[in-house]
C-alpha positions as CSV (number, residue, x, y, z in Angstrom):
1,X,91.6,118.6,52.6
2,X,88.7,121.5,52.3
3,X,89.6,122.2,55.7
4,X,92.8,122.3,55.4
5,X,92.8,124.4,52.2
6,X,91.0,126.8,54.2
7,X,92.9,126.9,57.8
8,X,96.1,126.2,56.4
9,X,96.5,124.7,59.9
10,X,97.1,120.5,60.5
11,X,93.4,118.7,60.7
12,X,94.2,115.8,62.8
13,X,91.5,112.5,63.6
14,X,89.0,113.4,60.7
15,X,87.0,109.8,60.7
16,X,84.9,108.8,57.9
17,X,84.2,105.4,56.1
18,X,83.6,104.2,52.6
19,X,81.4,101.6,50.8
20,X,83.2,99.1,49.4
21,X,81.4,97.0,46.1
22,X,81.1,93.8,48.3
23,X,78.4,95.8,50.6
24,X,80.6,96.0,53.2
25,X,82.2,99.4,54.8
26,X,85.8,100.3,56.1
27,X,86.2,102.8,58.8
28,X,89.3,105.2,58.1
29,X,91.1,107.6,60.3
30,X,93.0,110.7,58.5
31,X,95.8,113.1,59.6
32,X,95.9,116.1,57.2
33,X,98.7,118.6,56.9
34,X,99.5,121.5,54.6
35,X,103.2,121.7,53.0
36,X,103.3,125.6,52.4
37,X,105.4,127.7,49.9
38,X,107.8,131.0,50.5
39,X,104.5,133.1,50.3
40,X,102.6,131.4,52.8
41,X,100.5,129.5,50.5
42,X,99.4,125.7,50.5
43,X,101.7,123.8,47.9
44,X,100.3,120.7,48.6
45,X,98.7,118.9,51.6
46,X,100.3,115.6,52.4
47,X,97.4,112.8,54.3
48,X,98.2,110.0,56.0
49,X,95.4,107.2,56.1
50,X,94.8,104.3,58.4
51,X,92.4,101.6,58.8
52,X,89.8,101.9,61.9
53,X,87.5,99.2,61.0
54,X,88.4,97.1,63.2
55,X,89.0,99.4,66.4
56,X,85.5,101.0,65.4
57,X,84.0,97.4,65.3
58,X,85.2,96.8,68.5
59,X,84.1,100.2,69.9
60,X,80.7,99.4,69.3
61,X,80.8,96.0,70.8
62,X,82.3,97.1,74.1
63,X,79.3,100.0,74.2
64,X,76.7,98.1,73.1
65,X,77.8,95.3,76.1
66,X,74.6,93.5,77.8
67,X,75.4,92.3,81.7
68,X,73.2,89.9,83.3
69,X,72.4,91.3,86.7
70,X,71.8,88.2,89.3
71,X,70.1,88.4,92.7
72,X,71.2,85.6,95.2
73,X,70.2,84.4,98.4
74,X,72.2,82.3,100.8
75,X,71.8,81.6,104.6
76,X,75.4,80.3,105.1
77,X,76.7,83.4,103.8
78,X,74.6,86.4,105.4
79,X,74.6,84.7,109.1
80,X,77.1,86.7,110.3
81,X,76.0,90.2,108.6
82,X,71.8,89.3,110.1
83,X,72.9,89.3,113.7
84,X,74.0,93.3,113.1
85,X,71.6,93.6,110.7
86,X,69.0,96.3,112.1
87,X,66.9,98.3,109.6
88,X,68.1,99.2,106.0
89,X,71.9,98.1,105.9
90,X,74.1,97.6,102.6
91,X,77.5,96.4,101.9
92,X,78.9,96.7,98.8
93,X,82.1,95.4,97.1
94,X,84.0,98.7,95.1
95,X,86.4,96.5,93.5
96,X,88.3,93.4,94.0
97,X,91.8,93.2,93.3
98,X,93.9,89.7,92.6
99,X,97.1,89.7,94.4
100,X,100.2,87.6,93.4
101,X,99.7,84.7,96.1
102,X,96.1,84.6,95.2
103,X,94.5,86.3,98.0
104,X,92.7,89.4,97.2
105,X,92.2,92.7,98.2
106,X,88.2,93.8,98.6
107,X,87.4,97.7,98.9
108,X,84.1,97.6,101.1
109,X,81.3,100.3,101.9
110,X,78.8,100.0,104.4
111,X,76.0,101.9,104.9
112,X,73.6,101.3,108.2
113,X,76.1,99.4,109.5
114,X,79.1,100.8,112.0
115,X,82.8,100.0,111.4
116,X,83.2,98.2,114.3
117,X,80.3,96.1,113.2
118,X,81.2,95.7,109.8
119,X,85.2,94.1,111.1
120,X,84.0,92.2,113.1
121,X,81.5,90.7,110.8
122,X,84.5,90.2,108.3
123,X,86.8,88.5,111.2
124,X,84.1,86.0,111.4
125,X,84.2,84.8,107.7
126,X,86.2,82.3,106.8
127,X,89.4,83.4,104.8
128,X,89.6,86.4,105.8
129,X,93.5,87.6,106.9
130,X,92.7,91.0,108.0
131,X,90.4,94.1,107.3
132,X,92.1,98.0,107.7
133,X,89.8,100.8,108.2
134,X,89.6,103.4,105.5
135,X,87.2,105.9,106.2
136,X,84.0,106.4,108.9
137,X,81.6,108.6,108.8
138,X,77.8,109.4,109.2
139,X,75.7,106.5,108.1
140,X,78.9,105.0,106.0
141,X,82.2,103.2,106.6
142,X,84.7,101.9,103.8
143,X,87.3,98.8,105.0
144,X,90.1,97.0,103.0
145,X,89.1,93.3,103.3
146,X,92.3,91.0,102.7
147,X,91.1,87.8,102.0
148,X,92.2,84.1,100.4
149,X,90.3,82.4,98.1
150,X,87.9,81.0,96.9
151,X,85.6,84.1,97.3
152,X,82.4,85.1,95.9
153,X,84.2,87.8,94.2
154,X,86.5,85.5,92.6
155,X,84.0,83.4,91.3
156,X,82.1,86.3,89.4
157,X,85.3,87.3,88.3
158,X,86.4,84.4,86.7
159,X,83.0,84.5,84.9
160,X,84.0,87.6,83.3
161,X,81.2,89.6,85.8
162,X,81.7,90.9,89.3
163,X,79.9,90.9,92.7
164,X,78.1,94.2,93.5
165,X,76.9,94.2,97.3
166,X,77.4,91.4,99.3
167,X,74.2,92.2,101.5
168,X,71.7,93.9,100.4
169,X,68.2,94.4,102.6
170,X,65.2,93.5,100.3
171,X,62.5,93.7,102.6
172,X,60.2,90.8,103.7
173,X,61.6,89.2,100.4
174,X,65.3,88.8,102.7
175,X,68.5,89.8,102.1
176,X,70.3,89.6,98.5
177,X,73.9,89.4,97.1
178,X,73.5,91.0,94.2
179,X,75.8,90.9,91.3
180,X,76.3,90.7,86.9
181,X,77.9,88.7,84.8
182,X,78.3,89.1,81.0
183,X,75.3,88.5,78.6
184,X,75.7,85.3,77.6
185,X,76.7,83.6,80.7
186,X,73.6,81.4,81.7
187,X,72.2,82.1,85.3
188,X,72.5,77.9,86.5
189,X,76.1,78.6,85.3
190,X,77.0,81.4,87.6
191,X,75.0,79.7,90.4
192,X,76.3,76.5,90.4
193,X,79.8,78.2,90.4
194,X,78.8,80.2,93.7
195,X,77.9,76.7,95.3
196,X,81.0,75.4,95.1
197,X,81.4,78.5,97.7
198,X,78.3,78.5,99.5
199,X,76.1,75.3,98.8
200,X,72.8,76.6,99.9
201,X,73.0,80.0,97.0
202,X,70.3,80.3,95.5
203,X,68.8,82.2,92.3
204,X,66.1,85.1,93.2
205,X,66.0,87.5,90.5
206,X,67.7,88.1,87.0
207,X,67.8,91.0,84.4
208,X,69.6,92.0,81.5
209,X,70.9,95.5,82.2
210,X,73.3,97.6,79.8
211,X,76.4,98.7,80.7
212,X,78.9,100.8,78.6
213,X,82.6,100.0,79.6
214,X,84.4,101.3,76.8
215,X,87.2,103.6,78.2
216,X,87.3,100.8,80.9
217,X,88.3,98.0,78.7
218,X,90.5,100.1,76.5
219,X,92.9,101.0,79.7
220,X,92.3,97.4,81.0
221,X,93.6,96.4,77.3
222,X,97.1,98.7,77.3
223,X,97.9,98.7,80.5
224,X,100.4,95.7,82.1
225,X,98.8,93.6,84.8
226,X,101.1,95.4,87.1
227,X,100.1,98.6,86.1
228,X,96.4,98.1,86.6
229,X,96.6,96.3,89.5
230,X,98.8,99.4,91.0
231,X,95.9,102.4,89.6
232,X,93.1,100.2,91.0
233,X,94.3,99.1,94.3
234,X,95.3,103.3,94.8
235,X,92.1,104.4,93.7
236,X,90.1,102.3,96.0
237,X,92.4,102.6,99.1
238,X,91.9,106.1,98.4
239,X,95.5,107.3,97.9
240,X,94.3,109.8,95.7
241,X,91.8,111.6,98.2
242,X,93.1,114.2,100.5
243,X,93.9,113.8,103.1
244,X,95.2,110.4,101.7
245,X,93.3,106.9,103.1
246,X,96.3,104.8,102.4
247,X,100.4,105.5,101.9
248,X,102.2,104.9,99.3
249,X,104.4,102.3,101.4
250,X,101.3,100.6,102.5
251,X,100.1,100.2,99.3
252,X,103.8,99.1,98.4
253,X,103.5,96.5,101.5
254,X,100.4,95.3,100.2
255,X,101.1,94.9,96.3
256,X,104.3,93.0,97.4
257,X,106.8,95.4,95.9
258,X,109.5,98.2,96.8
259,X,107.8,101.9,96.9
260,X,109.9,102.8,94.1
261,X,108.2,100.5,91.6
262,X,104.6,100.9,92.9
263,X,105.6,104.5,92.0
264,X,106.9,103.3,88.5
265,X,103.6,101.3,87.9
266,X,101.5,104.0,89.2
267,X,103.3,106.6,86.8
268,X,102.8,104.8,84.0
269,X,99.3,104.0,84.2
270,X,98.3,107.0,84.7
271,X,100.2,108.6,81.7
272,X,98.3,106.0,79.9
273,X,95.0,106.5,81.1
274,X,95.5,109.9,80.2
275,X,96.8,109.5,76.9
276,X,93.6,107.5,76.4
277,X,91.3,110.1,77.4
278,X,92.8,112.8,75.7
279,X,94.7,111.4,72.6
280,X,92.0,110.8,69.7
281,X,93.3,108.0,68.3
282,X,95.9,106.5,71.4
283,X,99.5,105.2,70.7
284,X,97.9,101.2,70.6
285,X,95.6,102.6,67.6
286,X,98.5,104.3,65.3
C-alpha cells in the first residue's frame, strides 16, 4: 500500500506471508490499486488478497525434486549398437513421446556414430516401425525412431523417470544405458521392470542427483494431453528450427490428426507456455 501511496501506479504480485498462532505460516499473493480523486490524488487503494500457500508449498517440492540417476548394462540390448561401435560413440534419447495406438515417437542423437549406422542399427531392434532422418552433421546425427512397445523408454516412463542415453561408452568398464527415476523409486524396482524388456539388465551404478523441473511440471500440469504432446513432438522434430526438420503435415501425419488441429494444439500451448513464463501468478493460480 506504501508503494502504492507513493507511485500512485497498480503494484501487482507483491508476495509475503504471515505467522499464524498455531506456528504455522500462510503464503499470500496481493494486487494493489489506487482509486484516485478529481485532483489526482489517492482516495483509497482497493487490495485484493489470495491464498498461495499451497501453490508455494508445491513450488518448493517440485525444485527441491531428488532423481535417482541409474547406470545399466545389458548384452541383449547393445549387440546391435557394439558391432558399429568404434571409439567414443553416444546415443541419447531427447524425449519420448506416447502416441494414441501406443507406439512412440523417440527423438535420437548420436554422436561418433554416422546416420547410416545409427538406422540401420534401429531397423535391427525389435519393434521398431521406421526411423526418419532429421539432421547430419560433423560428428552428430539426430533420427525420429517410431517404435511399439514395450520399450526401455516406456518402462522409465511409467516409473515417473526417463531413459537418458541408450549407449553410452564407459571405457574398459563397457557400455551403459544410463537413465533416472524419481527419488524414492528403489533401484531393484526399476531393474526388475527393465527385465521384463531385456532379461539380462543389469544394475552398475546409482546416484541421487537434483534436478529442478518446476516451469516443466507447471506447463505439463495446464496443458491438455493433446496440447503437450503437439509442443513436444514439434520441438524435438525440430519444426521450430530454421530451416524447419519436420512439416507441419508430417507432424500432423504422425500425431494422427488434420493439420488444422495440430495447428490448434500447437497455438494453444504455446500461448500457455508463455503465459507461464511471463504472467506472475498464471490464469490456473488466480
Amino acid at each position: 500500500m506504501t508503494r502504492v501511496l507513493e507511485t500512485k501506479e497498480p503494484d501487482y504480485g507483491f508476495e509475503h506471508w504471515i505467522d499464524l498462532p498455531s506456528g504455522t505460516e500462510r503464503w499470500l499473493s496481493s494486487n494493489s490499486a489506487p482509486v484516485l480523486s478529481e485532483d489526482g490524488d489517492v482516495e483509497y487503494i482497493v487490495v485484493g488478497f489470495e491464498d498461495t500457500t499451497q501453490l508455494k508449498e508445491r513450488e518448493d517440492k517440485l525444485t527441491s525434486d531428488k532423481r535417482r540417476g541409474l547406470g545399466l548394462s545389458s548384452k541383449q540390448l547393445f549387440r546391435p549398437l557394439l558391432d558399429v561401435a568404434d571409439g567414443d560413440m553416444r546415443i541419447e534419447v531427447d524425449e519420448v513421446v506416447r502416441l494414441q495406438d501406443g507406439s512412440v515417437l523417440k527423438y535420437i542423437t548420436g554422436r561418433g556414430i554416422s546416420a547410416k549406422e545409427l538406422i540401420d542399427v534401429f531397423d535391427q531392434l525389435y519393434g521398431v516401425k521406421n526411423t526418419r532422418l532429421l539432421q547430419s552433421g560433423a560428428g552428430e546425427c539426430r533420427v525420429e525412431v517410431h517404435v511399439e512397445a514395450p520399450t526401455m523408454s516406456l518402462v522409465f516412463a511409467e516409473l515417473g523417470g526417463q531413459v537418458k542415453s541408450l549407449f553410452q561408452t564407459n571405457g574398459a568398464a563397457g557400455p551403459l544405458l544410463t537413465a533416472e527415476v524419481p527419488g524414492d523409486v528403489e533401484p531393484r524396482t526399476a531393474v526388475q521392470a527393465a527385465q521384463k524388456v531385456y532379461p539380462d539388465i543389469r544394475l552398475e551404478s546409482q546416484e541421487l542427483q537434483y534436478s529442478p523441473r518446476l516451469l516443466y511440471d507447471i506447463v505439463e500440469d495446464v496443458l491438455t494431453e493433446r496440447q503437450f504432446t503437439s509442443l513436444r513432438t514439434a520441438y524435438y522434430a525440430g519444426y521450430f528450427e530454421k530451416p524447419r526438420k519436420s512439416t507441419g503435415d508430417e507432424l500432423a501425419e504422425r500425431l494422427g490428426i488434420t493439420r488444422q488441429t495440430f495447428n490448434q494444439h500447437l497455438r494453444l500451448a504455446e500461448e500457455t507456455v508463455l503465459e507461464q513464463l511471463f504472467d506472475a501468478s498464471g490464469k490456473a493460480a488466480r
